[in-house]
N, C-alpha and C positions, 0 to 999 in steps of 0.2 A: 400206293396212292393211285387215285382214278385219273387224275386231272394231272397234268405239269403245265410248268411253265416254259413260254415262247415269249420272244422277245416283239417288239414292237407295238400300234397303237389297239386297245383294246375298243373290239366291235359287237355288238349283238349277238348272241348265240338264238335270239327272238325277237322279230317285232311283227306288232300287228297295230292297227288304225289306235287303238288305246295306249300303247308302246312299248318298251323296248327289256328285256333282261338282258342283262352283261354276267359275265362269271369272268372275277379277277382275284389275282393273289395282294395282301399287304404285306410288305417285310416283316409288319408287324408280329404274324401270326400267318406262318406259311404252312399250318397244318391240312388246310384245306380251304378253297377258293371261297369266296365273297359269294352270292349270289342277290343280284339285288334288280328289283325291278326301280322303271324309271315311267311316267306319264308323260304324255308328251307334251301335257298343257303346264307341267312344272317340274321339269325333267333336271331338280338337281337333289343332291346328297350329301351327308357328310358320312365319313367313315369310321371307322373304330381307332382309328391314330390320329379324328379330328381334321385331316385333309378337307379341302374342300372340294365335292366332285360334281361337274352338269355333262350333260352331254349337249356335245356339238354336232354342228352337220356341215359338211363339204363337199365338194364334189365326187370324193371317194364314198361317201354314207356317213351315218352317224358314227360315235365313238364317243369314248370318254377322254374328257378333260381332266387332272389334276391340278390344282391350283399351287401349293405349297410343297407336296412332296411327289412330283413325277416319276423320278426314279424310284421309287419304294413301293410301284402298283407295276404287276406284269401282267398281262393274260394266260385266262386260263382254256389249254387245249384237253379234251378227253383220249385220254392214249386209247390206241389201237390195239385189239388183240392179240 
């Protein structure tokens, strides 16, 4: 696989003034990572296991939120050659 998972909050792999791509795993289906663009004038989603997901912003940068199943979404890393 291209991609693994790493533990902790999932952050942008992209953003621009229009906004943001995340690439995350579902427990649901960890064959290969989610990729899913967000707008930044209605930056939320639901997922393929129905979670509810928005992105928030903090002092660290944006991220994604899970509403219902947090533990069930990891981030996704591209392995190194």
């Amino acid at each position: 696989m291209r991609y693994e998972t790493v533990p902790g909050r999932i952050t942008p792999f992209h953003e621009d003034e229009a906004g943001y791509i995340f690439r995350f795993f579902c427990d649901r289906d960890m064959s290969a990572p989610h990729e899913q663009s967000f707008p930044k004038s209605r930056p939320h989603y639901v997922c393929g296991c129905r979670d509810r997901i928005s992105v928030e912003v903090d002092s660290d940068g944006p991220y994604l939120r899970f509403w219902s199943r947090p533990d069930g979404h990891f981030a996704a890393k591209e392995r190194s050659s």
